[in-house]
C-alpha positions in Angstrom: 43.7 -2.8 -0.5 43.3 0.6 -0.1 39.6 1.7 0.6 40.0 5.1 1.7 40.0 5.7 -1.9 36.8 4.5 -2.7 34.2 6.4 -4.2 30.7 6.5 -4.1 30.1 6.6 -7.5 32.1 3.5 -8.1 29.8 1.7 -5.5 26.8 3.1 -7.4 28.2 1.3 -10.3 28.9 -1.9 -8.9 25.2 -2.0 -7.7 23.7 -1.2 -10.6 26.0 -3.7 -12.3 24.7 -6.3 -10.1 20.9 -5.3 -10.5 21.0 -5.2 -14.4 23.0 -8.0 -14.8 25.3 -6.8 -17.6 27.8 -4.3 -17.8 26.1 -2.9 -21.2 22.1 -2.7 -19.2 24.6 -1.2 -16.2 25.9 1.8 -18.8 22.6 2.4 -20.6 20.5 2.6 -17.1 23.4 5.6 -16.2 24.0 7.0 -19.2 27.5 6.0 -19.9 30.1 4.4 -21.9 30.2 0.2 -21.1 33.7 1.2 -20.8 33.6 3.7 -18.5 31.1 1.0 -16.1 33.9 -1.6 -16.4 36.6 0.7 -16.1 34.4 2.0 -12.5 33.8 -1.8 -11.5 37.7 -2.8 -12.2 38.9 -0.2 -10.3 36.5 -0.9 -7.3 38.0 -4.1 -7.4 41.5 -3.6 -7.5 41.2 -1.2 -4.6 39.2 -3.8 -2.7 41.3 -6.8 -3.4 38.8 -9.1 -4.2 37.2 -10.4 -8.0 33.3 -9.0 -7.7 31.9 -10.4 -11.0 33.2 -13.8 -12.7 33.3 -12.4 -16.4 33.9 -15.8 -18.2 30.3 -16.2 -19.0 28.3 -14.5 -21.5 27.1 -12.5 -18.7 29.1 -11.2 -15.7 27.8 -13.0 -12.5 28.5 -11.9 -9.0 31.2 -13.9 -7.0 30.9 -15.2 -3.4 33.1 -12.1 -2.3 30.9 -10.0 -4.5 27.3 -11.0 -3.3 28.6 -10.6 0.4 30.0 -7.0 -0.7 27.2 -6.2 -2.9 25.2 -5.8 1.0 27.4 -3.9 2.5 27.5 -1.5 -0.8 23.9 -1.5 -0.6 23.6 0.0 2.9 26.6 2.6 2.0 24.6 3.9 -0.4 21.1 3.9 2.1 23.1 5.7 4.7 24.6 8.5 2.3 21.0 9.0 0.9 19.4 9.3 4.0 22.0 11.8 5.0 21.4 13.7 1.6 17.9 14.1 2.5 18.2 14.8 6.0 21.1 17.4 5.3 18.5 19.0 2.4 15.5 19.1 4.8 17.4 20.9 7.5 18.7 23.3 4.8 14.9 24.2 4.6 14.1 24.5 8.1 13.0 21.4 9.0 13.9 20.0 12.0 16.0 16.6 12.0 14.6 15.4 15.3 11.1 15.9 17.1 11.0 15.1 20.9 7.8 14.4 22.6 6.9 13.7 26.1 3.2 11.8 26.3 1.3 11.1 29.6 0.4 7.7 30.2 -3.1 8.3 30.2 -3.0 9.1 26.1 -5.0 6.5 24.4 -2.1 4.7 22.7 -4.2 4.2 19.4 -4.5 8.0 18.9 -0.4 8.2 19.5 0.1 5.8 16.6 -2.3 7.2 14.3 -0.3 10.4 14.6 3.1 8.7 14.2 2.0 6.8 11.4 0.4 9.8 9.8 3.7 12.0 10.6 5.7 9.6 9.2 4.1 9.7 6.1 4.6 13.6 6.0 8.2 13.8 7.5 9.7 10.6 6.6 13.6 12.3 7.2 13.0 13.4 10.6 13.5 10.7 13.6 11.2 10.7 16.7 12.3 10.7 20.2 9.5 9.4 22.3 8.7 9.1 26.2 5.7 8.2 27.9 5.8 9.2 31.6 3.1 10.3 34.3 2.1 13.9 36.2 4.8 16.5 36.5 7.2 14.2 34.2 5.6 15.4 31.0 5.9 18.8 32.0 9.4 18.9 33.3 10.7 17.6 30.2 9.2 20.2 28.3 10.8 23.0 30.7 14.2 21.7 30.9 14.3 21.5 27.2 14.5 17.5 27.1 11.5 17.3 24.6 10.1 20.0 22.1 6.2 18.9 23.2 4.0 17.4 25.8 0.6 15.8 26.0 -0.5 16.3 29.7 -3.0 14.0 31.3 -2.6 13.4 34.8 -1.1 16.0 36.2 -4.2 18.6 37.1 -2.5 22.0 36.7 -0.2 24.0 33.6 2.7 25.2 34.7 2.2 28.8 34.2 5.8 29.0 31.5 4.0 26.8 29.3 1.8 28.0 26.2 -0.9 24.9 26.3 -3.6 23.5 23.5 -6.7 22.1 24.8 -7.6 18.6 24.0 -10.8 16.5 24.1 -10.5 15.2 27.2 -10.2 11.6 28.7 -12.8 9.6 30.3 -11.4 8.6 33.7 -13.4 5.5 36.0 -12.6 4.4 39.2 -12.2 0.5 39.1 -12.1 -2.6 41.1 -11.8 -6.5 40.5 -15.4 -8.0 40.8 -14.0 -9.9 44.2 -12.7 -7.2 46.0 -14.9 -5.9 48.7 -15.5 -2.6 47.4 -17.3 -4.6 44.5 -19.8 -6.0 47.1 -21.2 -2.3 48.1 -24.2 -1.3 46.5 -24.7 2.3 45.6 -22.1 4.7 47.1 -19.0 3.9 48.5 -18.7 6.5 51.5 -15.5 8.5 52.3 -14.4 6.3 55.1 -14.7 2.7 53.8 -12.8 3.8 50.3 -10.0 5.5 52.8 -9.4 1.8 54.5 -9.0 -0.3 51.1 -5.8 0.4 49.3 -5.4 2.3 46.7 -3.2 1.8 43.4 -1.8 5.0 42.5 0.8 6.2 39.8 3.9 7.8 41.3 5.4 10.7 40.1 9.3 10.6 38.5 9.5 14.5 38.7 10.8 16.6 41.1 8.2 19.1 39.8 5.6 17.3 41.4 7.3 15.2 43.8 5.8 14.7 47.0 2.3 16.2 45.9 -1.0 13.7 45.4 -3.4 14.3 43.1 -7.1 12.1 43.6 -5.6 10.1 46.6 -8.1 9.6 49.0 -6.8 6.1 50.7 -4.6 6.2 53.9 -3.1 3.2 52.2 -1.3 3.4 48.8 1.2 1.2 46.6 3.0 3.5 44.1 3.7 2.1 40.9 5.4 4.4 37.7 3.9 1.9 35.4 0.0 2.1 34.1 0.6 -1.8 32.8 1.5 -2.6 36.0 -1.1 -0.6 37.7 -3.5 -2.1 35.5 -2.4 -5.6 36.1 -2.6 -5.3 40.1 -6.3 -4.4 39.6 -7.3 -7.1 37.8 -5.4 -9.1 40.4 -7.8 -7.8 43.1 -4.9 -5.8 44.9 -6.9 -2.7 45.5 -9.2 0.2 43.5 -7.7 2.8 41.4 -8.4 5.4 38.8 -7.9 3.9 34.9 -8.4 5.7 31.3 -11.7 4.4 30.3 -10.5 3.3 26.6 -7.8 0.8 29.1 -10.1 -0.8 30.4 -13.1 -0.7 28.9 -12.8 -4.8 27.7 -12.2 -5.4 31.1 -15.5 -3.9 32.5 -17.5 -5.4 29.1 -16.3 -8.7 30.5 -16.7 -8.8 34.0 -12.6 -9.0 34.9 -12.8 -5.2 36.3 -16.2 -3.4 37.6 -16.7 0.2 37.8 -17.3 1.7 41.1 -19.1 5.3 42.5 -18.4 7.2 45.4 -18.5 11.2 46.1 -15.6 11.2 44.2 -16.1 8.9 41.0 -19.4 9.0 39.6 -20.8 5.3 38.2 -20.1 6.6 34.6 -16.6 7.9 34.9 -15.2 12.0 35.0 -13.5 13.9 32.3 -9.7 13.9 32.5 -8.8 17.2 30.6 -6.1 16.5 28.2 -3.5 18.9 26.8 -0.7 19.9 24.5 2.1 22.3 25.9 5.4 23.7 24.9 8.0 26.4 25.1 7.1 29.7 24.2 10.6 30.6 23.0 11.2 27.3 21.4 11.2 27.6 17.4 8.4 25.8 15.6 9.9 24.7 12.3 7.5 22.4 10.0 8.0 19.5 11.6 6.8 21.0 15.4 4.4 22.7 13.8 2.7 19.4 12.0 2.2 18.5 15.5 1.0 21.3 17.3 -1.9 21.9 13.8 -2.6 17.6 14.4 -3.0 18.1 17.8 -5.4 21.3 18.0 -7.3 19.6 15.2 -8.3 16.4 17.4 -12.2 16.4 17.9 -11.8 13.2 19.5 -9.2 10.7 21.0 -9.0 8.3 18.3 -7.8 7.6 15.1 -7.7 9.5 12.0 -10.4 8.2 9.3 -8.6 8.7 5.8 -11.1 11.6 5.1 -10.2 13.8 8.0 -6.6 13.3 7.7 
């Protein structure tokens, strides 16, 4: 056996072969001689060691050795493809990765929509995708981890970043219908919120680190995760601040009820949302689809068909 030597036109062959079912469909379909195809398949098989097609029927039919190897020819031919393409689209510009850094407090439908709908448009480039919380988003985007971030909870730009401005986020401050905070009627004042714990998202960064943003308990669990943090609330383990498209079924069904204090009006604040990324970092088309997807957003939600 010696398969250094093989070739990928002989496993084009030898596929083709198999999918026509005849040596003669096989050298019509590519345009060749039948003996130039068996010539191509006899060779593959003398390098390989191993009998692909049984020829003593009136049609060639694939071996045991040959429908196992037929696979593995099969996903050769994928991967050298897809490297074709990808090599030809980086030729051009494009980019062969695009890295983004989304805050937790994106609506996860919107995200998709774009993915699927970027997908569709770049299918050779490969996505590399991290959902994190405050200065996270942002820090990735300085250090040059990911090429674009979609900031949500962390209040403030950091002044080296170029930014696009979203539609915002409704934010409401919730509680389990059993916890006590539930029981108040009207206004929650300043020092009753400050003696019930709160469930806040800690930060990963050292951007941030150490710095609070719309903590107003003297008690606080700290959780990274928002499924977590969204969990422990229906669990009655304290009142925090959720993305109203989170937990919007929750409050439609009684497991979560919406609270107001001086801070968190009954129907909920605006939680600006926005896009930010390197000035000196090159947009090539695939950046680019983003940033023109992203500015174009009227709302948090999914495409329809005839705004795409």
């Amino acid at each position: 056996m010696n398969i250094e030597r093989l070739s990928l036109d002989q496993l084009r062959v030898f596929v083709q072969v198999a999918d026509s079912g005849s040596f003669l469909a096989a050298a019509r379909k590519l345009a060749r001689a039948q003996s130039a195809v068996s010539y191509a398949v006899a060779t593959l098989e003398d390098q390989l060691g191993v009998l692909l097609f049984d020829r003593s029927g009136y049609r060639p039919q694939l071996t045991s050795p040959g429908v196992a190897l037929l696979a593995d020819a099969r996903q050769v031919l994928d991967h050298v493809d897809s490297l074709q393409v990808r090599a030809n689209s980086y030729a051009r510009g494009q980019e062969l990765e695009v890295s983004l850094a989304v805050d937790v407090f994106f609506p996860t439908d919107c995200l998709v929509d774009l993915l699927q709908r970027f997908r569709q448009a770049f299918p050779a480039v490969t996505v590399r995708l991290e959902v994190e919380a405050l200065g996270a988003v942002a820090e990735r985007v300085i250090d040059g981890r990911s090429m674009l971030g979609i900031l949500g909870t962390l209040p403030t730009t950091p002044p080296n970043l170029l930014r696009i401005t979203l539609p915002s986020v409704q934010l409401v401050a919730v509680v389990a219908p059993d916890h006590p905070l539930a029981q108040v009627k009207g206004r929650i004042s300043e020092k009753l919120l400050q003696q019930q714990t709160q469930l806040v998202l800690s930060d990963r960064s050292e951007l941030t680190a150490r710095q609070d943003f719309s903590v107003h308990s003297r008690l606080t669990w700290r959780m990274s995760d928002l499924g977590t943090k969204h969990a422990l609330l229906r669990a009655g383990m304290g009142w925090g601040n959720m993305p109203l498209h989170v937990v919007k079924n929750d409050l439609d069904t009684g497991r979560l009820v919406s609270i107001s204090t001086i801070h968190h009006p009954p129907q909920g604040a605006e939680l600006p949302i926005q896009c930010v990324y390197k000035p000196d970092h090159p947009a090539g088309p695939a950046l680019s689809w983003w940033l023109d997807s992203l500015a174009a957003l009227t709302a948090l939600s999914p495409v329809s068909p005839a705004q795409a």
